[in-house]
Gaussian input, Z-matrix of N, CA and C with variables (Angstrom, degrees):
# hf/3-21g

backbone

0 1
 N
 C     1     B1
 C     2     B2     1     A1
 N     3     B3     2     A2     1     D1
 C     4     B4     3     A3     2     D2
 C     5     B5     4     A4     3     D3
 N     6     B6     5     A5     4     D4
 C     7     B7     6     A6     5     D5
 C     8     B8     7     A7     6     D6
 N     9     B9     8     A8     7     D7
 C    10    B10     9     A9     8     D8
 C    11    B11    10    A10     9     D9
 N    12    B12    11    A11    10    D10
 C    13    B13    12    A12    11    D11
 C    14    B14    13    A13    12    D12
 N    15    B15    14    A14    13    D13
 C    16    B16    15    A15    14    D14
 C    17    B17    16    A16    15    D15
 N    18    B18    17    A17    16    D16
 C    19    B19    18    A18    17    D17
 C    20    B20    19    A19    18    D18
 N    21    B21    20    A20    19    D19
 C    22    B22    21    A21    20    D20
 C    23    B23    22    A22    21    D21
 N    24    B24    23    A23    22    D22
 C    25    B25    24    A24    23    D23
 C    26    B26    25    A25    24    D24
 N    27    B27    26    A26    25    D25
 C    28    B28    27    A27    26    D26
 C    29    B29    28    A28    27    D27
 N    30    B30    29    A29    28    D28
 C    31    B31    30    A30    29    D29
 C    32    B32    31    A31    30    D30
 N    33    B33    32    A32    31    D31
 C    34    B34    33    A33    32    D32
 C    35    B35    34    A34    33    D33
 N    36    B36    35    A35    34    D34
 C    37    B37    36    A36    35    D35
 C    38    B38    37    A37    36    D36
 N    39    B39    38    A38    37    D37
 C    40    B40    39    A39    38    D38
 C    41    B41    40    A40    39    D39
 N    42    B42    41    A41    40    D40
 C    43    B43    42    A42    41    D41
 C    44    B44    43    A43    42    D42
 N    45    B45    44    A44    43    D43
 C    46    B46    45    A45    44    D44
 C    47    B47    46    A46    45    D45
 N    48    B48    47    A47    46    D46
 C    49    B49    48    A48    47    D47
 C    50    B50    49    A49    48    D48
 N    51    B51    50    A50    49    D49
 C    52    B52    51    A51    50    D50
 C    53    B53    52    A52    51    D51
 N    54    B54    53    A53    52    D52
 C    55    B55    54    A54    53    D53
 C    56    B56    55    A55    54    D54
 N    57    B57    56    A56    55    D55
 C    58    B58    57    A57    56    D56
 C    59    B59    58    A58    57    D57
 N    60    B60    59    A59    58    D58
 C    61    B61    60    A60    59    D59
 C    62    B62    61    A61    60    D60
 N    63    B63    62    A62    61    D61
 C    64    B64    63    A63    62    D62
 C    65    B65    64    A64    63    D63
 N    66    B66    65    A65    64    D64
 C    67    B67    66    A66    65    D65
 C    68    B68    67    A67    66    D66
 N    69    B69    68    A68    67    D67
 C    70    B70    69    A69    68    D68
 C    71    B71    70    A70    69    D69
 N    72    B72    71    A71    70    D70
 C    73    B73    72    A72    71    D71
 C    74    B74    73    A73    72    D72
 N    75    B75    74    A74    73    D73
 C    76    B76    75    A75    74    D74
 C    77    B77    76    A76    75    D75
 N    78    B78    77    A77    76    D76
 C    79    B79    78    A78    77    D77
 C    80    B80    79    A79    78    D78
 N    81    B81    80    A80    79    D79
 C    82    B82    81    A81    80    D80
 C    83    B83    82    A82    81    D81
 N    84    B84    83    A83    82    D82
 C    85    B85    84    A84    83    D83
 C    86    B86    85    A85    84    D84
 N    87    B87    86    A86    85    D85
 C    88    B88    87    A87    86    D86
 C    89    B89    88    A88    87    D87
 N    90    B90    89    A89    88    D88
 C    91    B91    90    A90    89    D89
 C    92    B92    91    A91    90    D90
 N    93    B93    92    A92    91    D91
 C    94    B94    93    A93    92    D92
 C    95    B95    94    A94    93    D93
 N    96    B96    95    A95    94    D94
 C    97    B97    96    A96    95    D95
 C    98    B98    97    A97    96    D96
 N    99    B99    98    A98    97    D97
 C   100   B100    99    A99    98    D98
 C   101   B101   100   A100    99    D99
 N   102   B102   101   A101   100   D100
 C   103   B103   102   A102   101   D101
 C   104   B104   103   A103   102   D102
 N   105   B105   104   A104   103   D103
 C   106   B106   105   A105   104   D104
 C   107   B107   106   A106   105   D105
 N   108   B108   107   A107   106   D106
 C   109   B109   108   A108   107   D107
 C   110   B110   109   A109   108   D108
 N   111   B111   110   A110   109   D109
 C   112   B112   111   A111   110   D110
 C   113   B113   112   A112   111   D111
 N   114   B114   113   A113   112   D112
 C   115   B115   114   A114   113   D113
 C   116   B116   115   A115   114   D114
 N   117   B117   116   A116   115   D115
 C   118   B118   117   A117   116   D116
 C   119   B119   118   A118   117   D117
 N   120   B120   119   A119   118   D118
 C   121   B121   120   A120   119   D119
 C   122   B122   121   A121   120   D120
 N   123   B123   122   A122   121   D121
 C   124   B124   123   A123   122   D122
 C   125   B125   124   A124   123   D123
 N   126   B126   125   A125   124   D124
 C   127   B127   126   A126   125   D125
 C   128   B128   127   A127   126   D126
 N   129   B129   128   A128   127   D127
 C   130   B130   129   A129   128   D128
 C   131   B131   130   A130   129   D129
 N   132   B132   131   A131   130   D130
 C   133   B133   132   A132   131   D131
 C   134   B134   133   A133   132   D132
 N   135   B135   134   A134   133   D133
 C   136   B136   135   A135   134   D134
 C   137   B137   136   A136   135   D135
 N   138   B138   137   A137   136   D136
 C   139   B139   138   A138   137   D137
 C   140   B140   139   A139   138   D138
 N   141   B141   140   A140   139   D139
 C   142   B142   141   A141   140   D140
 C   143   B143   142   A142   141   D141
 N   144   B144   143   A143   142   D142
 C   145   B145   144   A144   143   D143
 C   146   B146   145   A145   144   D144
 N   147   B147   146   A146   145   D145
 C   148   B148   147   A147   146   D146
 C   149   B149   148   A148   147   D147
 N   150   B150   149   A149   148   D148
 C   151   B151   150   A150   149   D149
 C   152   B152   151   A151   150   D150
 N   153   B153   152   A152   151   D151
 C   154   B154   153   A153   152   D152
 C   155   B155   154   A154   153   D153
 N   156   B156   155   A155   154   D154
 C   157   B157   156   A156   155   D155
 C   158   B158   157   A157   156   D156
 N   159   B159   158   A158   157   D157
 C   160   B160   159   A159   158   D158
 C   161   B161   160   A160   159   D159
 N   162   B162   161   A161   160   D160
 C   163   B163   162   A162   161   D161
 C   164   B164   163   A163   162   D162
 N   165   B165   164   A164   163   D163
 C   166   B166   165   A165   164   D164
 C   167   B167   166   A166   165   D165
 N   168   B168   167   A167   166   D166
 C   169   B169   168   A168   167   D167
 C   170   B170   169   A169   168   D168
 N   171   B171   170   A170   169   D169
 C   172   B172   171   A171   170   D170
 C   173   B173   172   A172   171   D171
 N   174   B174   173   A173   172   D172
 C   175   B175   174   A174   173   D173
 C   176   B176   175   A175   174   D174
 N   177   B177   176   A176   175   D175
 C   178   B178   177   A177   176   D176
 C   179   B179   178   A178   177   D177
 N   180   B180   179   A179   178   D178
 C   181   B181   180   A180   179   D179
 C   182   B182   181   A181   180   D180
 N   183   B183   182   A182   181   D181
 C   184   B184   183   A183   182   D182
 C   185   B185   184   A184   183   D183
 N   186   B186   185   A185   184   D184
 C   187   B187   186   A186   185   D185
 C   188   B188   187   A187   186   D186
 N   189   B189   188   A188   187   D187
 C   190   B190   189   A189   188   D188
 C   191   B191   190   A190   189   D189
 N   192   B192   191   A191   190   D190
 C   193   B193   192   A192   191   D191
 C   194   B194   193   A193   192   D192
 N   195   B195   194   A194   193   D193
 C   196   B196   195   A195   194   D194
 C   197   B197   196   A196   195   D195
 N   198   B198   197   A197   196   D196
 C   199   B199   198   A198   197   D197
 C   200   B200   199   A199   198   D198
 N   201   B201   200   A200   199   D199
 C   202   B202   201   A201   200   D200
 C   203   B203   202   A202   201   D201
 N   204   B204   203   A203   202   D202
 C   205   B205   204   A204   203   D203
 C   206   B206   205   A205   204   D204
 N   207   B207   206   A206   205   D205
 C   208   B208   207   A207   206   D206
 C   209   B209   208   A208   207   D207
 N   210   B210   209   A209   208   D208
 C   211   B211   210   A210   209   D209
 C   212   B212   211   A211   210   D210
 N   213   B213   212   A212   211   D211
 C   214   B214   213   A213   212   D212
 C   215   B215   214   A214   213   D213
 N   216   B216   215   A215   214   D214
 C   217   B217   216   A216   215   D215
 C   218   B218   217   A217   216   D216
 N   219   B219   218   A218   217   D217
 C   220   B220   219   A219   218   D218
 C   221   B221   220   A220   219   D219
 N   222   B222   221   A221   220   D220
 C   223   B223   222   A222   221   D221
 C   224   B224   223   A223   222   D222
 N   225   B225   224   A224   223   D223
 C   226   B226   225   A225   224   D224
 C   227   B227   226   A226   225   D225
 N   228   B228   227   A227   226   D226
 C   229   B229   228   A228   227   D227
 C   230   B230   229   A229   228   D228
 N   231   B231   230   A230   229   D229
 C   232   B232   231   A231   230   D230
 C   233   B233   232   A232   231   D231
 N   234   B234   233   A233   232   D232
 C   235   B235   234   A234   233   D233
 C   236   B236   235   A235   234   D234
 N   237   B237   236   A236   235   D235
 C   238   B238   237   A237   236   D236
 C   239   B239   238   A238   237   D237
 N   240   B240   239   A239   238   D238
 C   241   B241   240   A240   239   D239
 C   242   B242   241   A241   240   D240
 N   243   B243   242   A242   241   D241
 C   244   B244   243   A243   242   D242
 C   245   B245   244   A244   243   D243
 N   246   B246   245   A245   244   D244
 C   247   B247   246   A246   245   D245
 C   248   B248   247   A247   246   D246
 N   249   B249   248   A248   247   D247
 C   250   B250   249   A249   248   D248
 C   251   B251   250   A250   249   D249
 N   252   B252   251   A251   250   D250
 C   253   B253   252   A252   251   D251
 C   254   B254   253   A253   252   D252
 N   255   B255   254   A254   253   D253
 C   256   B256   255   A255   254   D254
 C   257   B257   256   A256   255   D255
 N   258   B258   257   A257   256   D256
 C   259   B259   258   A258   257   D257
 C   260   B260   259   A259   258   D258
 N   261   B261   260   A260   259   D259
 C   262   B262   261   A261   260   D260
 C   263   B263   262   A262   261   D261
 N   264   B264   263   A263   262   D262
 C   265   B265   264   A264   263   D263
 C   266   B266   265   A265   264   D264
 N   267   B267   266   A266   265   D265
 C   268   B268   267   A267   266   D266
 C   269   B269   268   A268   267   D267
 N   270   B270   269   A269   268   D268
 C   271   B271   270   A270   269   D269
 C   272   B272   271   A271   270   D270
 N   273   B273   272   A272   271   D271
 C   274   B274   273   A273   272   D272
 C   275   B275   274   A274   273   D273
 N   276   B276   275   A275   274   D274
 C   277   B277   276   A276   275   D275
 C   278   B278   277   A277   276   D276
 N   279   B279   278   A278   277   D277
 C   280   B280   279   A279   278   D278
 C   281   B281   280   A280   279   D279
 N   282   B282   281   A281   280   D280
 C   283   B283   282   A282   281   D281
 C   284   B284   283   A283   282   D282
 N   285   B285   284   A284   283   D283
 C   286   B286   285   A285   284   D284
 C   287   B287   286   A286   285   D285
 N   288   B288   287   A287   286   D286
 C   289   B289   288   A288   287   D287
 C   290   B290   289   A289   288   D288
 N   291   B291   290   A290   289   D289
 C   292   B292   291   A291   290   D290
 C   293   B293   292   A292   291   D291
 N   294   B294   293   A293   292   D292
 C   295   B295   294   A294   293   D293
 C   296   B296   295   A295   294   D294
 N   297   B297   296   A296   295   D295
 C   298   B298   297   A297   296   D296
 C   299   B299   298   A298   297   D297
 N   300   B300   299   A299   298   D298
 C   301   B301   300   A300   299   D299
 C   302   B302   301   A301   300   D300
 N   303   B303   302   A302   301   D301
 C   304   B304   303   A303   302   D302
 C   305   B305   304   A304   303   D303

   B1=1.4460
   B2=1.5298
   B3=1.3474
   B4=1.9256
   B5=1.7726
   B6=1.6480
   B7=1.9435
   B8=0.9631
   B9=1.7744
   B10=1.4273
   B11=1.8327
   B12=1.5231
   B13=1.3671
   B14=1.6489
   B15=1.1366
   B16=1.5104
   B17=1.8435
   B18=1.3844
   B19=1.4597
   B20=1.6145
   B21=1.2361
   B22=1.1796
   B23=2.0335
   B24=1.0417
   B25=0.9589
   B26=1.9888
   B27=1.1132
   B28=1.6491
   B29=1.5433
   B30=0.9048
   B31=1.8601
   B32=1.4325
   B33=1.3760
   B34=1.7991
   B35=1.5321
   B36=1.3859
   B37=1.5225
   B38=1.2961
   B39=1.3898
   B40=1.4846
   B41=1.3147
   B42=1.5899
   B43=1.6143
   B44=1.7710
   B45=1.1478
   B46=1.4801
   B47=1.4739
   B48=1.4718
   B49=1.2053
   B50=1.9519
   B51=1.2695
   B52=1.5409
   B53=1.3946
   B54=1.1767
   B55=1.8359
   B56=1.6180
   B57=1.4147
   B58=1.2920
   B59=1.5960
   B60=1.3269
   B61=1.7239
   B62=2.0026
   B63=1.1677
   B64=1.2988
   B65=1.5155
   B66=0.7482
   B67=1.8447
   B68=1.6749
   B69=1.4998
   B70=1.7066
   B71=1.0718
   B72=1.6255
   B73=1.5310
   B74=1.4007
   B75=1.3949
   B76=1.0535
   B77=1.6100
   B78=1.1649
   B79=1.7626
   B80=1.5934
   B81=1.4634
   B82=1.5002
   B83=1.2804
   B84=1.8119
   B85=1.0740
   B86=1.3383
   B87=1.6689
   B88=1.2151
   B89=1.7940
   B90=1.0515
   B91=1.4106
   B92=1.2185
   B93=1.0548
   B94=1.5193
   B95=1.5072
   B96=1.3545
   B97=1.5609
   B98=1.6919
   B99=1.2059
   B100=1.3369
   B101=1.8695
   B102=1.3559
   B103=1.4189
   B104=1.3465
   B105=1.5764
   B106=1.6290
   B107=1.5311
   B108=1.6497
   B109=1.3834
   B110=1.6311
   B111=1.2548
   B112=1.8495
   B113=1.2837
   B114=1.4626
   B115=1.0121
   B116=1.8491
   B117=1.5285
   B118=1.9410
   B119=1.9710
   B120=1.2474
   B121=0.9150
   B122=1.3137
   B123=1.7217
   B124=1.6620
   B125=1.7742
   B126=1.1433
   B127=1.8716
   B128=1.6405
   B129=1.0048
   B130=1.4497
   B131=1.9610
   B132=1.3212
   B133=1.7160
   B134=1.5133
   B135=1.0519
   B136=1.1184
   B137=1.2967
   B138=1.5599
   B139=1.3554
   B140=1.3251
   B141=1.5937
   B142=1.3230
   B143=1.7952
   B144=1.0480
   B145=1.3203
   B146=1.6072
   B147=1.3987
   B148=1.5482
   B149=2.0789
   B150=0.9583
   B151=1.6367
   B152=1.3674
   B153=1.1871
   B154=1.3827
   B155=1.7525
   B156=1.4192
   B157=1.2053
   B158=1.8766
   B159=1.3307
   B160=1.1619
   B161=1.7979
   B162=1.0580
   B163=1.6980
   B164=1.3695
   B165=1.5352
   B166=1.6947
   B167=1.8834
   B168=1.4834
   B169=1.9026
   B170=1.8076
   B171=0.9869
   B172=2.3445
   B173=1.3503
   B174=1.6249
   B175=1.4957
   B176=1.8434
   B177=1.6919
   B178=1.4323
   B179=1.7522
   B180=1.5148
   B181=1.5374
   B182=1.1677
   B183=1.4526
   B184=1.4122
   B185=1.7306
   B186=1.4740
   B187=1.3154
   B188=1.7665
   B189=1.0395
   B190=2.3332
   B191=1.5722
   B192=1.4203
   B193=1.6896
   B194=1.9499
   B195=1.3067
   B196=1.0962
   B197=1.8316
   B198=1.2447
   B199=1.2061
   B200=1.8588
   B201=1.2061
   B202=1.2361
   B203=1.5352
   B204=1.7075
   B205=1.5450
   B206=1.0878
   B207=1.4233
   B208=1.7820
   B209=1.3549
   B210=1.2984
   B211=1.6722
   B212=1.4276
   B213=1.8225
   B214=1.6308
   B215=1.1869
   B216=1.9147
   B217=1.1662
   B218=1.2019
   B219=1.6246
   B220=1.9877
   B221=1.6570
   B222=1.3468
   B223=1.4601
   B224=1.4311
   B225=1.1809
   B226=1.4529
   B227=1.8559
   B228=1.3875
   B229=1.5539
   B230=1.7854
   B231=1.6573
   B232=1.7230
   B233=1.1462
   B234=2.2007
   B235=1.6004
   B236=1.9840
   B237=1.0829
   B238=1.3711
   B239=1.6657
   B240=1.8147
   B241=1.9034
   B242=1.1695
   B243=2.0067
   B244=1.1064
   B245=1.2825
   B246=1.2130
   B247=1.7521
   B248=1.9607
   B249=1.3275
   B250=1.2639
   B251=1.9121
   B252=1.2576
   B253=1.6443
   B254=1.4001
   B255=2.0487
   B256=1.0216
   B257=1.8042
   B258=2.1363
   B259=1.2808
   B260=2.2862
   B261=1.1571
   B262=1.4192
   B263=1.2317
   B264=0.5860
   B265=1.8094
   B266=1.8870
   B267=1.5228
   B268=1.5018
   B269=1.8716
   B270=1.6474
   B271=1.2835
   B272=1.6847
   B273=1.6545
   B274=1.9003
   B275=1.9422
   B276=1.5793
   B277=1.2999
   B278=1.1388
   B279=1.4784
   B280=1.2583
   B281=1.5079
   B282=0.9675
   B283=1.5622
   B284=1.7721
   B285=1.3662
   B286=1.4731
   B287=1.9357
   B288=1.3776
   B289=1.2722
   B290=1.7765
   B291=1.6793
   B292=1.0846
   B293=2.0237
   B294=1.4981
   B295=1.3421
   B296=0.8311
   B297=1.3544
   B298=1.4669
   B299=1.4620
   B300=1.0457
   B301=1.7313
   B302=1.5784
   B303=1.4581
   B304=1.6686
   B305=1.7438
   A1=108.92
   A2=117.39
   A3=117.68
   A4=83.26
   A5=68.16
   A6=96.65
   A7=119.59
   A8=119.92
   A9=107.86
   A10=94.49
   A11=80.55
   A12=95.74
   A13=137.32
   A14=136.50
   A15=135.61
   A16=104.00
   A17=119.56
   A18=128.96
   A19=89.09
   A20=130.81
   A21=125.20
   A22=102.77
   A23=133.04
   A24=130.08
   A25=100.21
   A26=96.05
   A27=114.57
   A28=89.02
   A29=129.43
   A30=126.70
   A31=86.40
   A32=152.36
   A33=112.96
   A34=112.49
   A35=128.24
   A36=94.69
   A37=130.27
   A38=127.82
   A39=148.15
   A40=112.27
   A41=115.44
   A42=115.04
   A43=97.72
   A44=122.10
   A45=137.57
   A46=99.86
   A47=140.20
   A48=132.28
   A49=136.19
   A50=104.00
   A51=131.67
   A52=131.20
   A53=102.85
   A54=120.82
   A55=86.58
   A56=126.56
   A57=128.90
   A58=140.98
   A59=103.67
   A60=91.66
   A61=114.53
   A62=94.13
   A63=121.43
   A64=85.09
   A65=122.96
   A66=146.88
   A67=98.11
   A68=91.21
   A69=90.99
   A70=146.73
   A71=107.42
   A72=114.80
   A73=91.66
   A74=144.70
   A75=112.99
   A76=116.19
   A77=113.01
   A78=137.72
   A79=87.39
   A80=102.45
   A81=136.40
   A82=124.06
   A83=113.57
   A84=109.81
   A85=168.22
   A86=123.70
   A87=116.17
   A88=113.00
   A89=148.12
   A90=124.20
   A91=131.91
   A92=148.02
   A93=123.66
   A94=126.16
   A95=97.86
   A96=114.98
   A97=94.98
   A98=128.02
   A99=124.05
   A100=127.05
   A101=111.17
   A102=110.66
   A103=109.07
   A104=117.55
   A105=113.48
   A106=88.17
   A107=113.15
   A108=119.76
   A109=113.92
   A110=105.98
   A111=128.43
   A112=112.89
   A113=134.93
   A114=136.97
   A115=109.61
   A116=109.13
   A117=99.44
   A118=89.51
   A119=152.34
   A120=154.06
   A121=100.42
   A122=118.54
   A123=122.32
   A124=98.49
   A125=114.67
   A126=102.33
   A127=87.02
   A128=134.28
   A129=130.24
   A130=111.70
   A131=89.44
   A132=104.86
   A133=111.40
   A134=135.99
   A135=143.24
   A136=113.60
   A137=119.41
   A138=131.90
   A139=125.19
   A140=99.25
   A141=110.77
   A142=110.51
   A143=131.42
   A144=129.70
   A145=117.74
   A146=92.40
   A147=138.55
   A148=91.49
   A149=114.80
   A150=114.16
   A151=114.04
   A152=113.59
   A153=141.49
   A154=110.07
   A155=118.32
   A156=114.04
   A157=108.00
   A158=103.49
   A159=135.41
   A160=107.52
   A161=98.91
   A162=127.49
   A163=78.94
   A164=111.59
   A165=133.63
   A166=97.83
   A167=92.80
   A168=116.65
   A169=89.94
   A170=91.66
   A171=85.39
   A172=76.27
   A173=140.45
   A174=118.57
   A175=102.25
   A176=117.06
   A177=113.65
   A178=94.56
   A179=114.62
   A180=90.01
   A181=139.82
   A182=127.80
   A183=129.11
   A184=103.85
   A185=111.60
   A186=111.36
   A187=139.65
   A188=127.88
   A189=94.42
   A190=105.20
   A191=115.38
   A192=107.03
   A193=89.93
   A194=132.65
   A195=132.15
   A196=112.27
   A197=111.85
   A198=104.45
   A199=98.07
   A200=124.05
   A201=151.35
   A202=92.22
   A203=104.31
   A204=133.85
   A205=123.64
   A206=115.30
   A207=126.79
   A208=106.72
   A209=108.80
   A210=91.36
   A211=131.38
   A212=99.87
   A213=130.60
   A214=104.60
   A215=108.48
   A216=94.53
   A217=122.62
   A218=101.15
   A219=109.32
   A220=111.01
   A221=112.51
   A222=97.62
   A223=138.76
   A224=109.25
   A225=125.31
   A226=101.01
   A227=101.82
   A228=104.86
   A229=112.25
   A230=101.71
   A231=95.91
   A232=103.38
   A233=120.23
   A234=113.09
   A235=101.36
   A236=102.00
   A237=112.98
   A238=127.27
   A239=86.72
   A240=114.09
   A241=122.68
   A242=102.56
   A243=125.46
   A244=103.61
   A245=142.75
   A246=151.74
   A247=75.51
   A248=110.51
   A249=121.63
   A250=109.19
   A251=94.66
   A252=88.01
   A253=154.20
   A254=84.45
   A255=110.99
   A256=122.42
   A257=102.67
   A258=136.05
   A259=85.90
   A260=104.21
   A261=111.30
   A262=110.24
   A263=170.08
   A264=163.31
   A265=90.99
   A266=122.45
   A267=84.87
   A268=97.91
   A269=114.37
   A270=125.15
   A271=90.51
   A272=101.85
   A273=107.23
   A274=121.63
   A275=90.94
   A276=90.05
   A277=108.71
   A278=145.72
   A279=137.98
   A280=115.43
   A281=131.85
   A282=146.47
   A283=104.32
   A284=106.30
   A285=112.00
   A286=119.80
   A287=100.42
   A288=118.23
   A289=103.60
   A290=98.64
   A291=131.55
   A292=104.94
   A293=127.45
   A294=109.73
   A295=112.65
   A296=120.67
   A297=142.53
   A298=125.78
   A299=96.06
   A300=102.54
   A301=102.55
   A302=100.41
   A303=108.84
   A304=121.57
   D1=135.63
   D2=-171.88
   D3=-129.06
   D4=136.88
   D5=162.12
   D6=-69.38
   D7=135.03
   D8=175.37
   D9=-146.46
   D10=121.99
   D11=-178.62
   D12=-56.72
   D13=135.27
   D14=179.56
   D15=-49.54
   D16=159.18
   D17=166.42
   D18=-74.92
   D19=-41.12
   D20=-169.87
   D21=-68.43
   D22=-42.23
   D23=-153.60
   D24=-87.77
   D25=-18.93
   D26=-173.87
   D27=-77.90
   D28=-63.12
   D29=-164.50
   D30=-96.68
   D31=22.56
   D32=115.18
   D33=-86.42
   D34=-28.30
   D35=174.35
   D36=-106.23
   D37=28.72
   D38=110.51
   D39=-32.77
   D40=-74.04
   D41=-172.04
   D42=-40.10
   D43=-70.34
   D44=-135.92
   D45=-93.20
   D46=-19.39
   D47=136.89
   D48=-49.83
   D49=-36.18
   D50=152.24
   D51=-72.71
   D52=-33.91
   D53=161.07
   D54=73.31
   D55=62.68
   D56=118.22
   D57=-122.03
   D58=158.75
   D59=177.06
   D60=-31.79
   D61=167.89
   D62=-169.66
   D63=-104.61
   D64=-44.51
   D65=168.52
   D66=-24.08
   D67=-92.96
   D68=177.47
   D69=-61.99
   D70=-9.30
   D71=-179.20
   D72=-70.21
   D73=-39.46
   D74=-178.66
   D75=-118.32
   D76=45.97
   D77=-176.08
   D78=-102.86
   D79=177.04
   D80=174.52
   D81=-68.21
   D82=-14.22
   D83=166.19
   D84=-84.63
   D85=109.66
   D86=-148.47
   D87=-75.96
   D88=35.99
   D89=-177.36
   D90=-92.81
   D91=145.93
   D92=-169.55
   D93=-44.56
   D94=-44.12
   D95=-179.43
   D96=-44.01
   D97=-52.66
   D98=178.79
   D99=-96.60
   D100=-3.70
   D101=165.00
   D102=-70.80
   D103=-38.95
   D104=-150.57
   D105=-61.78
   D106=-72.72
   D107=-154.03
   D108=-73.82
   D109=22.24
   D110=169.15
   D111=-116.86
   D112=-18.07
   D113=166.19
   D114=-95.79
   D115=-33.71
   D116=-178.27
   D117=-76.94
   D118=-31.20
   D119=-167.20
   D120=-61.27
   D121=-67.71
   D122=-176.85
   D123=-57.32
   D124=-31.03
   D125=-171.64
   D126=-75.34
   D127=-50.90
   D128=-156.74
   D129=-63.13
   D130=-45.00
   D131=168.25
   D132=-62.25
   D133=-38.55
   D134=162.89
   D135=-50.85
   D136=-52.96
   D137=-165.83
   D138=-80.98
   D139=-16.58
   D140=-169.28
   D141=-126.48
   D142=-36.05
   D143=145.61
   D144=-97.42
   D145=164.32
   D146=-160.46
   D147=-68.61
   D148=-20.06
   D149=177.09
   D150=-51.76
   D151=135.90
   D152=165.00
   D153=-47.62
   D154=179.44
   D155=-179.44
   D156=-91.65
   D157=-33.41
   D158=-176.20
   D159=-59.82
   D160=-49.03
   D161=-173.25
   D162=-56.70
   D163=-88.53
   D164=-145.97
   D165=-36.33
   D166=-58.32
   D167=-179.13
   D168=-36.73
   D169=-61.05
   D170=-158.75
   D171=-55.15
   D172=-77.03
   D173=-125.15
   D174=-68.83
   D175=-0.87
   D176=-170.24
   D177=-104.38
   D178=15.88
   D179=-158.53
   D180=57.32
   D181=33.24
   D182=-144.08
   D183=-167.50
   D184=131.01
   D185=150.87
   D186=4.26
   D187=113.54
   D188=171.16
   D189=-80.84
   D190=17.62
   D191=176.12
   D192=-94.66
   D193=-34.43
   D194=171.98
   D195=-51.23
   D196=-51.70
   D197=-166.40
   D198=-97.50
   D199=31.05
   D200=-160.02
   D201=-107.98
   D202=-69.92
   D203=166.95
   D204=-39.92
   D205=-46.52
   D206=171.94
   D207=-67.70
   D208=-59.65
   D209=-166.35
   D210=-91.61
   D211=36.49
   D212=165.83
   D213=-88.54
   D214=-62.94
   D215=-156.33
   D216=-105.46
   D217=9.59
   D218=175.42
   D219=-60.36
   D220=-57.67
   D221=157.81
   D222=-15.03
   D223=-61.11
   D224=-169.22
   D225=-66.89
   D226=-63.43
   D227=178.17
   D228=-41.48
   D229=-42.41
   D230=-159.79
   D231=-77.65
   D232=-12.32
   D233=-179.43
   D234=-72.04
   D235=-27.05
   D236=-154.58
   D237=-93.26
   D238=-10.41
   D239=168.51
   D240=-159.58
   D241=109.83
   D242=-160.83
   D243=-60.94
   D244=-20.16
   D245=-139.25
   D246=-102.57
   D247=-79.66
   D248=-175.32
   D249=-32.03
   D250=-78.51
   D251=157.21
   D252=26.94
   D253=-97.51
   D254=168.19
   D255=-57.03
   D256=-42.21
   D257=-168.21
   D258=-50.17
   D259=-73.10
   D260=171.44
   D261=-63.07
   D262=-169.98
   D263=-89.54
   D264=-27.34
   D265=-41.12
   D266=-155.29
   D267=-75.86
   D268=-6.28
   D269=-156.60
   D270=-67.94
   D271=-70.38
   D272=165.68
   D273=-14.02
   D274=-50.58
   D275=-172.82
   D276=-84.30
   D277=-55.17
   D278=-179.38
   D279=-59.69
   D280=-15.60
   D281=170.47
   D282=-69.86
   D283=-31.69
   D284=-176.54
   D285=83.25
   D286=50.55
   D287=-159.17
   D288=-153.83
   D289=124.69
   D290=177.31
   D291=-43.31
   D292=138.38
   D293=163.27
   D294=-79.49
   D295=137.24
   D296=-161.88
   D297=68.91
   D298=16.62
   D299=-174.93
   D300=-49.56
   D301=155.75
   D302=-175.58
   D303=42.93

């Protein structure tokens, strides 16, 4: 039997690894400080539960062409920043999930 984490449980330890509200990841706010770890969260929700694109979008307040967007270009960022990376791999592991799972 494998664990599979809540969208809810994914954007608190995103929020609190990034050290922002849980609040804004899925609030109105655009700044980077809060896109990055709102966009690796929707790739991670995606990646790690069985949710739809559509699904992921309601629990972010948001579009599924948004979280459509995330889980294009989170890839690219995590080949391209080791810090980031690392930030995801430790998310995989504390989530209780293989890297690269699925």
């Amino acid at each position: 039997m494998s664990f599979a984490p809540t969208i809810s449980m994914i954007q608190e330890r995103v929020a609190a690894l990034f050290g922002v509200p849980r609040a804004d990841l899925i609030g109105k706010t655009h700044s980077h400080a809060v896109t990055r770890p709102r966009h690796v969260a929707m790739a991670l929700a995606r990646e790690l539960t069985e949710r739809s694109f559509p699904e992921i979008g309601r629990a972010f307040r948001r579009d599924h062409t948004s979280v459509m967007y995330a889980v294009r270009v989170v890839p690219e960022r995590i080949r391209r920043d080791p810090a980031l990376r690392a930030k995801v791999e430790r998310l995989r592991a504390d989530l209780g999930q293989a890297e690269g799972a699925r």
